[in-house]
Backbone as CSV, one residue per row, in Angstrom:
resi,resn,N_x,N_y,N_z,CA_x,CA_y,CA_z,C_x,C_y,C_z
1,UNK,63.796,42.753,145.011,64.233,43.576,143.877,65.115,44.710,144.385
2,UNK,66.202,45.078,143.835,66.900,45.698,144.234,66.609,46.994,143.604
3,UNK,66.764,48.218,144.237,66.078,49.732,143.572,67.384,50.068,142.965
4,UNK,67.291,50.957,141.784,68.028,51.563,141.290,68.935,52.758,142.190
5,UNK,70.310,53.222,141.843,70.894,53.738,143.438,70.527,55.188,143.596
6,UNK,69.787,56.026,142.164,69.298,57.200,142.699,68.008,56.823,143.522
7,UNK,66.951,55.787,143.551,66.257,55.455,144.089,66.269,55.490,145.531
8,UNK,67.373,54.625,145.757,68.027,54.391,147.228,68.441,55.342,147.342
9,UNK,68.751,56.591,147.174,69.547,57.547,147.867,68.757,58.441,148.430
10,UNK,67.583,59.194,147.730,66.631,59.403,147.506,65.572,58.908,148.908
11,UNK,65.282,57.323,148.704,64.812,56.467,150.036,65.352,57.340,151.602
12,UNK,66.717,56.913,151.018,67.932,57.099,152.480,67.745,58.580,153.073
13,UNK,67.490,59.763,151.970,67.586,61.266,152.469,66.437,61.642,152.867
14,UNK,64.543,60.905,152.602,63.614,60.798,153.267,63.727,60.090,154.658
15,UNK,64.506,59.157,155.111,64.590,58.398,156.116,65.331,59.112,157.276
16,UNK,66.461,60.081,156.405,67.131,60.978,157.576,66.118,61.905,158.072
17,UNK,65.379,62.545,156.758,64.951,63.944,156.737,63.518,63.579,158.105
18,UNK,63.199,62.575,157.792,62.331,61.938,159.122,62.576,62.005,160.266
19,UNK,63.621,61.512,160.323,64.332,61.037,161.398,64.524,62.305,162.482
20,UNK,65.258,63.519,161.392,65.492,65.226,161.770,64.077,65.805,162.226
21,UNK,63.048,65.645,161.303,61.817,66.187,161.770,61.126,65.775,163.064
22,UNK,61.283,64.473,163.309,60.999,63.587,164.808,61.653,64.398,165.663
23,UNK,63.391,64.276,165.529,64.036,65.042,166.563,63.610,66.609,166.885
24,UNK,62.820,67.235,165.929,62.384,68.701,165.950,61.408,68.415,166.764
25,UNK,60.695,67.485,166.727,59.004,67.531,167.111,59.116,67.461,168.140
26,UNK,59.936,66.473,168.786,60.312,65.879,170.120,60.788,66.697,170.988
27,UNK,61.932,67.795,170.702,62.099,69.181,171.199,61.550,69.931,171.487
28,UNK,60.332,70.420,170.846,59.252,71.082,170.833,58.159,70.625,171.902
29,UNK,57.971,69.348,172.108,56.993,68.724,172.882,58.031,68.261,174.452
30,UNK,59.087,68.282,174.334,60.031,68.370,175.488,60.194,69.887,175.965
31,UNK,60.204,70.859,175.251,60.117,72.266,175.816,59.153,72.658,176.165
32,UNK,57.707,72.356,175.764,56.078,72.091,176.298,56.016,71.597,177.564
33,UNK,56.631,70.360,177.655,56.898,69.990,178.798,57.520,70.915,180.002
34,UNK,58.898,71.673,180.107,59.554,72.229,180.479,58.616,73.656,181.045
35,UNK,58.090,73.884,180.041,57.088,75.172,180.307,56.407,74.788,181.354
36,UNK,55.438,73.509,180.885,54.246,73.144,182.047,54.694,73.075,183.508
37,UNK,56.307,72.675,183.444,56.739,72.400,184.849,57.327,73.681,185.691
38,UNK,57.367,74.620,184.915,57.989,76.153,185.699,56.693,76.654,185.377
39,UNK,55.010,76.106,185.540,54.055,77.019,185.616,54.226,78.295,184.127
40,UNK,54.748,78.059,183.218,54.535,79.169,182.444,53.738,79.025,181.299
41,UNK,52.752,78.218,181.114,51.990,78.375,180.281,51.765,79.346,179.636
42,UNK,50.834,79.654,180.501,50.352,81.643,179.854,50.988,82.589,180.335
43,UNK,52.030,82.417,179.982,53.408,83.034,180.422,53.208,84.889,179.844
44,UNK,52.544,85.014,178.557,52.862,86.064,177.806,51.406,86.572,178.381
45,UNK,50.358,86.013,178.890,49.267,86.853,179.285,49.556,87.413,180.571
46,UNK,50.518,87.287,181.590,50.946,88.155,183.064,51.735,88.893,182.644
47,UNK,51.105,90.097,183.683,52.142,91.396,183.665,53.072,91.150,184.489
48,UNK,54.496,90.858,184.602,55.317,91.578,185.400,56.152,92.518,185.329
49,UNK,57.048,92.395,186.577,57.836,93.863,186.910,58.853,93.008,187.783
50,UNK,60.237,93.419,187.592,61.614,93.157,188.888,62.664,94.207,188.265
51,UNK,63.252,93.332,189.314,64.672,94.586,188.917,65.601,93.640,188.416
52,UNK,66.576,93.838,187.715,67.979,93.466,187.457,69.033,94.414,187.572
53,UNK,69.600,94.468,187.857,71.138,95.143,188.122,70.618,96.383,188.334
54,UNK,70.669,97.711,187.930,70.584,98.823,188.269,69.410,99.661,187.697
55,UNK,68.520,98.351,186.936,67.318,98.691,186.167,65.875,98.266,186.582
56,UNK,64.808,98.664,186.035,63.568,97.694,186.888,63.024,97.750,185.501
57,UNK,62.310,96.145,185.143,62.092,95.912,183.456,60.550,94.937,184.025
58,UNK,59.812,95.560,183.069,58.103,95.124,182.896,58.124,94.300,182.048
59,UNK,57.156,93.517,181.825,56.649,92.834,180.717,54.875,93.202,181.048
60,UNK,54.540,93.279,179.388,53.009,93.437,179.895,52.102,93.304,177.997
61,UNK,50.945,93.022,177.902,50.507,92.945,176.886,49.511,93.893,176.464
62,UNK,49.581,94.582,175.098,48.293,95.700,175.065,47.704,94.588,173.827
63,UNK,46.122,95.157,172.592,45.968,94.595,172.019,46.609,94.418,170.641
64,UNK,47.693,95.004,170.721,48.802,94.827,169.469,49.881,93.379,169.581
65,UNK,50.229,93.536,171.043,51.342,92.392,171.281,52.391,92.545,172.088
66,UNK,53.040,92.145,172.833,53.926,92.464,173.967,54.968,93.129,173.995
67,UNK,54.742,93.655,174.996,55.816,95.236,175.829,56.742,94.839,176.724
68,UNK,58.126,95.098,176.745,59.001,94.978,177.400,59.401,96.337,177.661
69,UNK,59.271,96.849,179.240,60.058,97.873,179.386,61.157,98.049,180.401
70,UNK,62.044,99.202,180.456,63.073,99.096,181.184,63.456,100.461,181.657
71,UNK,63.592,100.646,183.045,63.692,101.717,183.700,64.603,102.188,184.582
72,UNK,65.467,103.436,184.635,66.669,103.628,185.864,66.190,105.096,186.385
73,UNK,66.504,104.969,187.756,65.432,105.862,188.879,66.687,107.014,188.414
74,UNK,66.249,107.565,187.523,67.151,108.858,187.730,66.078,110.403,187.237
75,UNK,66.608,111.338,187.654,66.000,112.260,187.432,66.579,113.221,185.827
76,UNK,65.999,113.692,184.986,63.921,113.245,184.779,64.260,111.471,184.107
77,UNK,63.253,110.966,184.070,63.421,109.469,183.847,63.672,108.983,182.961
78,UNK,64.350,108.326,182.482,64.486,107.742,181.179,63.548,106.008,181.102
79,UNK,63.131,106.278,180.103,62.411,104.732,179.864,62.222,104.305,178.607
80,UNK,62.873,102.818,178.305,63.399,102.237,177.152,61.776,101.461,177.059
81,UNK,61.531,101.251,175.593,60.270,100.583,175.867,60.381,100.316,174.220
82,UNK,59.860,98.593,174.125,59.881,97.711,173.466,58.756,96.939,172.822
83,UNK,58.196,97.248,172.067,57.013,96.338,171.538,57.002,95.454,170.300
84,UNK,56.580,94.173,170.635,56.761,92.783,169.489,56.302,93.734,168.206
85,UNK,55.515,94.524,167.623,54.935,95.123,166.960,55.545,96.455,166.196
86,UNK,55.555,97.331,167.102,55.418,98.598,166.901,57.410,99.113,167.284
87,UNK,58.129,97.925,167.351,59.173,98.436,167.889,59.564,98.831,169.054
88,UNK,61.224,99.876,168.976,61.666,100.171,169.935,60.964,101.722,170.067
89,UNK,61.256,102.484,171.305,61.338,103.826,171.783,61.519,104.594,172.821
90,UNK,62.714,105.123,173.193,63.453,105.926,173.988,62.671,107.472,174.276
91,UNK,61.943,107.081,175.910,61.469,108.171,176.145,62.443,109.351,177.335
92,UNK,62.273,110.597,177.555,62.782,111.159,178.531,62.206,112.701,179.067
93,UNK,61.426,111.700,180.510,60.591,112.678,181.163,59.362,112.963,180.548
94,UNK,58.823,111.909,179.629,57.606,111.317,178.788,57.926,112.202,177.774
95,UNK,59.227,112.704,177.212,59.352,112.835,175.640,59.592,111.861,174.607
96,UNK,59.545,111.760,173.549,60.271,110.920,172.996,61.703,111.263,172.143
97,UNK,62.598,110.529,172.381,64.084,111.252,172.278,64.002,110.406,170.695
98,UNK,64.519,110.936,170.140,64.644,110.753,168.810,66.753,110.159,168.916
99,UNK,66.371,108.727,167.874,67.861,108.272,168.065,68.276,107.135,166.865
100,UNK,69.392,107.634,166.486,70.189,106.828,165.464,69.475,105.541,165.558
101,UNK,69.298,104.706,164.225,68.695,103.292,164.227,70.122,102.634,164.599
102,UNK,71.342,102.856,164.651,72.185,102.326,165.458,72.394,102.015,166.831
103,UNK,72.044,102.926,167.118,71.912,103.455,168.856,70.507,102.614,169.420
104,UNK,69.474,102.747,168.506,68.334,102.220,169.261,68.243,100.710,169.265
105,UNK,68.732,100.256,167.413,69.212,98.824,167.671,69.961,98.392,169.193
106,UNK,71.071,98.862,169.554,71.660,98.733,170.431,70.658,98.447,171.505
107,UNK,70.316,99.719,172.049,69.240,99.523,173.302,68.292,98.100,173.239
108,UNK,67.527,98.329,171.872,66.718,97.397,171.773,66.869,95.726,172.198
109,UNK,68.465,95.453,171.990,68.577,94.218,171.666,68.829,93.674,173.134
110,UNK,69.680,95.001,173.922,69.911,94.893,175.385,68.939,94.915,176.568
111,UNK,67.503,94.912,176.171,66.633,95.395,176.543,65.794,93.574,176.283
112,UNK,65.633,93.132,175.337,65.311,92.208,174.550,66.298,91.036,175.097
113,UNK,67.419,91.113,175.359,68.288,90.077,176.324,68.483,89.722,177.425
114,UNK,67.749,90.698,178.198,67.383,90.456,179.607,66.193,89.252,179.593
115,UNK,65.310,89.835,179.140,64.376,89.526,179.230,64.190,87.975,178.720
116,UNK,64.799,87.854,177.612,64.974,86.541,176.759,65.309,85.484,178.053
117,UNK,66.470,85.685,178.870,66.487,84.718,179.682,65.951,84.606,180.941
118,UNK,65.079,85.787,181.341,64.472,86.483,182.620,62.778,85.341,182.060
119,UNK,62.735,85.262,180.986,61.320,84.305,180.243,61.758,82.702,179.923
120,UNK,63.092,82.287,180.208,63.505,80.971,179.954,62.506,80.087,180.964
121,UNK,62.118,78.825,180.509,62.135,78.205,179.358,61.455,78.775,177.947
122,UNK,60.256,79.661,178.998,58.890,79.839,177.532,59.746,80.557,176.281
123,UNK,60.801,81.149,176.633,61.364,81.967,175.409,62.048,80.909,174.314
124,UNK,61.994,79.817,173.987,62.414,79.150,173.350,61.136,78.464,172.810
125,UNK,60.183,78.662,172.682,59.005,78.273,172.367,58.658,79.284,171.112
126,UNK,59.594,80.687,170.707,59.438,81.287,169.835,59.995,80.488,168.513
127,UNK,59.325,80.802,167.833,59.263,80.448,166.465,60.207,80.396,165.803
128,UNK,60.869,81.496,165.507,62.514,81.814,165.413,63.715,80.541,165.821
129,UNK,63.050,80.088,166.723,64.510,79.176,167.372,63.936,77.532,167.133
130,UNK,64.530,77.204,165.949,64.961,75.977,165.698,66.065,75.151,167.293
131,UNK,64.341,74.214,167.359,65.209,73.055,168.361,65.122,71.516,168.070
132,UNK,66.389,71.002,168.476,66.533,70.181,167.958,67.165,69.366,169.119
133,UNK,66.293,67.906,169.116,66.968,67.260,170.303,68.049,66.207,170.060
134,UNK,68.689,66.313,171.273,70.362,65.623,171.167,70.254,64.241,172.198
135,UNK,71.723,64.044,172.750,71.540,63.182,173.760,71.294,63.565,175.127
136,UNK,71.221,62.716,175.918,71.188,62.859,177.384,72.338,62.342,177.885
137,UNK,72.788,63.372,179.121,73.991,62.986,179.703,73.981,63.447,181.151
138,UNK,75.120,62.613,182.283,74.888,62.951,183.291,75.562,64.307,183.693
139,UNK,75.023,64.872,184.653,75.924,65.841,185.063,75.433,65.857,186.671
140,UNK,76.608,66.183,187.664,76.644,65.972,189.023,75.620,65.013,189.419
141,UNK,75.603,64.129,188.582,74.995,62.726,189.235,73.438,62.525,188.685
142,UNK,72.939,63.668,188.086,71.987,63.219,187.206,71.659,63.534,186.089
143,UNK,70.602,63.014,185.513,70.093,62.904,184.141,69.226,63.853,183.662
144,UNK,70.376,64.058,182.214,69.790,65.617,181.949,69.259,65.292,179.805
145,UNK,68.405,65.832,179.609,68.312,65.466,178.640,69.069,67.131,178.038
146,UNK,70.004,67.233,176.780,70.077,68.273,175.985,69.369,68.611,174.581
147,UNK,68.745,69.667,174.671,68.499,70.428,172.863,69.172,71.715,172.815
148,UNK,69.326,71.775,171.632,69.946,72.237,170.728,69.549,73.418,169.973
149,UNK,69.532,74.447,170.190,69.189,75.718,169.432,69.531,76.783,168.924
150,UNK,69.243,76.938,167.614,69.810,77.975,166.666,68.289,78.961,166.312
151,UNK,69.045,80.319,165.514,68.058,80.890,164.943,67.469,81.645,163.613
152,UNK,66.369,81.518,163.341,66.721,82.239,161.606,67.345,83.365,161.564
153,UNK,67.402,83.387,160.499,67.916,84.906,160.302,66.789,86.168,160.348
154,UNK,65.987,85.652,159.719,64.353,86.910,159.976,63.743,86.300,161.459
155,UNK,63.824,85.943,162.116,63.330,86.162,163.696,64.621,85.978,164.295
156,UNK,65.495,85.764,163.877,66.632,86.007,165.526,67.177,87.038,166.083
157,UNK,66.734,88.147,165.366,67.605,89.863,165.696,68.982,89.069,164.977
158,UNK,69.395,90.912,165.778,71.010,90.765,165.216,71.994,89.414,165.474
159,UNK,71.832,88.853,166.850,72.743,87.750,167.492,72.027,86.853,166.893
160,UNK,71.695,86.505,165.213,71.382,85.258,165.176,71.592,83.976,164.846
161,UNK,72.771,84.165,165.020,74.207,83.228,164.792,74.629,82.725,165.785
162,UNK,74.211,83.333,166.911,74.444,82.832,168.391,73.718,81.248,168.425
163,UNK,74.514,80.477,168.895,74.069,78.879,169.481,74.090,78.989,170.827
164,UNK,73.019,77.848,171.208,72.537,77.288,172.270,72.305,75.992,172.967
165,UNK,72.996,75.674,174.099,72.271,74.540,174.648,71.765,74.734,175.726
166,UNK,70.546,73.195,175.984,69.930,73.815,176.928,70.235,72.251,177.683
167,UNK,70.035,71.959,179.241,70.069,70.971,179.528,68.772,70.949,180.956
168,UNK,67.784,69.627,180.632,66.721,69.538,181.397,66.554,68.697,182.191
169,UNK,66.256,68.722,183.225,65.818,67.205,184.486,65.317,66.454,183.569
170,UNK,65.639,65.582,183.636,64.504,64.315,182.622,63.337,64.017,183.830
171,UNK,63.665,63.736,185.165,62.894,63.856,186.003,61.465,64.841,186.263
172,UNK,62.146,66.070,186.822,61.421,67.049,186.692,60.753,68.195,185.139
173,UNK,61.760,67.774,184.542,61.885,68.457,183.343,62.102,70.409,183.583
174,UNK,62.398,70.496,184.765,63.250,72.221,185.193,64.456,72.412,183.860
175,UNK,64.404,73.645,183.774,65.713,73.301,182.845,67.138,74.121,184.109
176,UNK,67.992,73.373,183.982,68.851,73.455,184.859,70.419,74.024,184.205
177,UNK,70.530,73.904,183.342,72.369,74.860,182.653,71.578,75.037,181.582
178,UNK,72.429,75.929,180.713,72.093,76.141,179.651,74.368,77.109,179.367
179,UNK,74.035,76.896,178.227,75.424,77.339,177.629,74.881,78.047,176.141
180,UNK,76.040,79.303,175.756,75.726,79.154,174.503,77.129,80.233,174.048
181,UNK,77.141,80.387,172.483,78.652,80.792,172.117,77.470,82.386,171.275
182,UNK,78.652,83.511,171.178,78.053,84.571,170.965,78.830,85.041,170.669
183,UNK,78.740,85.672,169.266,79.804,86.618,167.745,79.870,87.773,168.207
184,UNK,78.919,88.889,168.758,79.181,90.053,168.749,79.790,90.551,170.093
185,UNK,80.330,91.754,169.654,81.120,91.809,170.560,82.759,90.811,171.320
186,UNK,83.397,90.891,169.815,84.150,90.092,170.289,84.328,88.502,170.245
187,UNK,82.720,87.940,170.476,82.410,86.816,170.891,82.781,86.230,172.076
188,UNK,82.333,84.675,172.337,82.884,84.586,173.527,81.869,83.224,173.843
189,UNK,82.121,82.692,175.144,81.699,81.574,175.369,80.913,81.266,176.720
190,UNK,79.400,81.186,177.243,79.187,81.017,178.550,78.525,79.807,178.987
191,UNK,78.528,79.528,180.191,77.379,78.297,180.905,77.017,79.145,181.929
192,UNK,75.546,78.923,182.023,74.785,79.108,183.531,74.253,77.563,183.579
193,UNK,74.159,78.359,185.468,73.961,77.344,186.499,72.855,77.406,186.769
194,UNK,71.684,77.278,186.806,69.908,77.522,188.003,70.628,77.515,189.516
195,UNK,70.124,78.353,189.998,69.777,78.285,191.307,68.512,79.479,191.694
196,UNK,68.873,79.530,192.971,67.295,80.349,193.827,66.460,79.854,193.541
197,UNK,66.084,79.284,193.022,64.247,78.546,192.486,63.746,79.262,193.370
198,UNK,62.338,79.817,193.203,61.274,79.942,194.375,59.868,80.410,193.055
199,UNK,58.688,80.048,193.524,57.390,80.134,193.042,56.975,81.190,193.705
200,UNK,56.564,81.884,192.195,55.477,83.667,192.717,54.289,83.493,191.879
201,UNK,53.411,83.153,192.552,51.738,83.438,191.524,51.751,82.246,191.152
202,UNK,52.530,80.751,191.684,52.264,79.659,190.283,53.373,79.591,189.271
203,UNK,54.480,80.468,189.591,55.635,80.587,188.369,56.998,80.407,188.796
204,UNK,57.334,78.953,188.791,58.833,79.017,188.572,60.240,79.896,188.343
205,UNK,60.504,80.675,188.941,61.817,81.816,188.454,62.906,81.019,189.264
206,UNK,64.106,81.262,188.266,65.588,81.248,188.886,66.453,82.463,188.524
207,UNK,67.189,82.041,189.155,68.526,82.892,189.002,69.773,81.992,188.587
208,UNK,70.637,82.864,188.096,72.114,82.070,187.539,72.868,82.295,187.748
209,UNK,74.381,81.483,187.946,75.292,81.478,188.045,76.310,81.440,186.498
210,UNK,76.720,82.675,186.226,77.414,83.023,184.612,78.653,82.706,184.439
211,UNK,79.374,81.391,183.920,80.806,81.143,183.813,81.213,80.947,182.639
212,UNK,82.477,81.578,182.589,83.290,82.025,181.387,84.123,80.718,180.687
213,UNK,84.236,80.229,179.885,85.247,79.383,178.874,86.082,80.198,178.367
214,UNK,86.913,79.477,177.832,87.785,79.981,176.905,87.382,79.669,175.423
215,UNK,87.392,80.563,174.278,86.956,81.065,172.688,86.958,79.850,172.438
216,UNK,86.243,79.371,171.324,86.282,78.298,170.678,85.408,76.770,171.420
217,UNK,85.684,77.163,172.801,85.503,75.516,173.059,83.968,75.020,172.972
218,UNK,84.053,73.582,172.789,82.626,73.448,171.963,81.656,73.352,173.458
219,UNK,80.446,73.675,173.146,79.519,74.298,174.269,79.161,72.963,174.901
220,UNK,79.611,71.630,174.350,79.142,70.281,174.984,80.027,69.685,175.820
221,UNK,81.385,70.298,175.779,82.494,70.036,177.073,82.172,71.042,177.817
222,UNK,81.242,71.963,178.306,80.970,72.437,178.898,80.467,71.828,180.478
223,UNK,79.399,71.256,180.314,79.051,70.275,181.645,80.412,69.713,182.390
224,UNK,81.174,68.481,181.512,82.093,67.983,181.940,83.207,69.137,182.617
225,UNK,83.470,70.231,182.414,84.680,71.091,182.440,84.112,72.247,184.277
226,UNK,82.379,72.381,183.730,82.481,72.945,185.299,82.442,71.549,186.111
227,UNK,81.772,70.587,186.145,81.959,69.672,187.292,83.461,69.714,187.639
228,UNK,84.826,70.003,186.909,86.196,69.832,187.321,86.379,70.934,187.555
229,UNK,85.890,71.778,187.656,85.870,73.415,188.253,86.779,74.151,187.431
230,UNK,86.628,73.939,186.104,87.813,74.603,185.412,86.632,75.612,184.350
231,UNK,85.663,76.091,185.086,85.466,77.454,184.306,85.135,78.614,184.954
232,UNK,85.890,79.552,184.525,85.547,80.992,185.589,84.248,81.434,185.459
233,UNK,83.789,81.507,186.917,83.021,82.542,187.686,83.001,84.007,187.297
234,UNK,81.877,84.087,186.392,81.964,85.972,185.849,80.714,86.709,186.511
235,UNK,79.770,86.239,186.943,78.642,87.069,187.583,77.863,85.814,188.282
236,UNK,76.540,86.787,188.760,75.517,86.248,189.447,74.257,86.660,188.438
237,UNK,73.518,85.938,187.919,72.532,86.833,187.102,71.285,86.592,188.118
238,UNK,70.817,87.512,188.836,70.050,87.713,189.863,68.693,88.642,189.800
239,UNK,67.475,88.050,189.172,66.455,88.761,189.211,65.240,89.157,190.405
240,UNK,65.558,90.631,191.065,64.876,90.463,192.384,63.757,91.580,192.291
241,UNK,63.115,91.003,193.507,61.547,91.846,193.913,61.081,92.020,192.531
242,UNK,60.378,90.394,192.832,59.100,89.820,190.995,57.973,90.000,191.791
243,UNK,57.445,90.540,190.430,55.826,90.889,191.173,55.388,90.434,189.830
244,UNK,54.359,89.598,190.092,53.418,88.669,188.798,51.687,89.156,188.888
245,UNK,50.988,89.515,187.883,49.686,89.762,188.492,49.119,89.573,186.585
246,UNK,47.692,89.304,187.002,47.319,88.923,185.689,46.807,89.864,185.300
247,UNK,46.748,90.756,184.010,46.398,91.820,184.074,44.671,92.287,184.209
């Protein structure tokens, strides 16, 4: 019997809408994966502490919900400090400096972006970021599976228009590049590389190698374009002296 064609259409947009939800699930249980293999399970129950560039940034949990802070050795001290909860707040010399919700947005988000990829993979395990899995493709000779990630608008902060890819060992399941395109400021286009691997406490950390595209180009000629060495070299993203301890 043949169905009537709102019937069938109807059929056909449950069969995709399936199809989309599988690919969600599968992402989700492939980034599970990814976690288990850089040791970060209980990623959000350890305190740490390192430095990045000219700053030294904590992570740590009270019984409200997690603290990100960020610190530069200057005299009297300034310290940016971040809670899932309770917000941002700009202290100095243990005052609290009172500051434009412009200004603190600012801090906040810069403070909140370190860290976002200083916590990769587990940071994609937030709620906020719709993933969605794609194909697998080779790159320098092996097999990488890619997903795909965007974010709402009520959990992504301000950048939440920013896209993402991520690309994983199918082997190991490490996640190894990641690329993504970013509106503010101009906008603009990057890929990192993994390197340094080394294990502290049981925990997987890398460091990256940050290369520049040119505007527009889509984030999936990316792989293909550094293997031909045609994307600039803009930094080293280098997180040093990690100290992990459970609290």
């Amino acid at each position: 019997m043949k169905l009537p064609y709102h019937l069938t259409l109807i059929f056909f947009l449950f069969l995709l809408l399936s199809c989309q939800n599988a690919k969600d699930l599968s992402a989700i249980a492939y980034i599970e994966a990814s976690v288990e293999a850089h040791g970060m399970t209980e990623f959000n129950k350890k305190s740490i502490d390192f430095q990045f560039r000219n700053y030294r940034y904590t992570q740590r949990q009270d019984s409200q919900g997690l603290i990100y802070t960020r610190r530069k050795n200057t005299t009297p001290e300034v310290l940016d400090l971040l809670h899932s909860k309770n917000g941002f707040q700009r202290t100095l010399a243990n005052e609290k400096v009172v500051l434009a919700d412009s200004i603190a947005l600012v801090y906040s988000e810069s403070v909140n972006s370190v860290l976002y990829f200083f916590r990769l993979p587990y940071s994609l395990k937030d709620t906020g970021a719709i993933k969605t899995l794609m194909d697998t493709e080779q790159i320098k000779g092996k097999s990488y599976q890619k997903i795909g990630v965007h974010f709402t608008s009520e959990n992504g902060g301000i950048d939440y228009q920013d896209t993402f890819r991520y690309w994983f060992d199918e082997q190991t399941k490490t996640l190894d590049y990641l690329a993504y395109e970013y509106l503010t400021d101009a906008g603009g286009i990057r890929f990192r590389v993994a390197l340094n691997r080394r294990t502290i406490a049981g925990v997987l950390f890398q460091d990256y190698e940050n290369y520049k595209a040119p505007k527009n180009t889509p984030l999936d000629d990316l792989p293909k374009m550094y293997e031909k060495g045609e994307l600039e070299l803009l930094s080293r993203i280098a997180n040093d002296s990690i100290t992990l301890l459970k609290p």
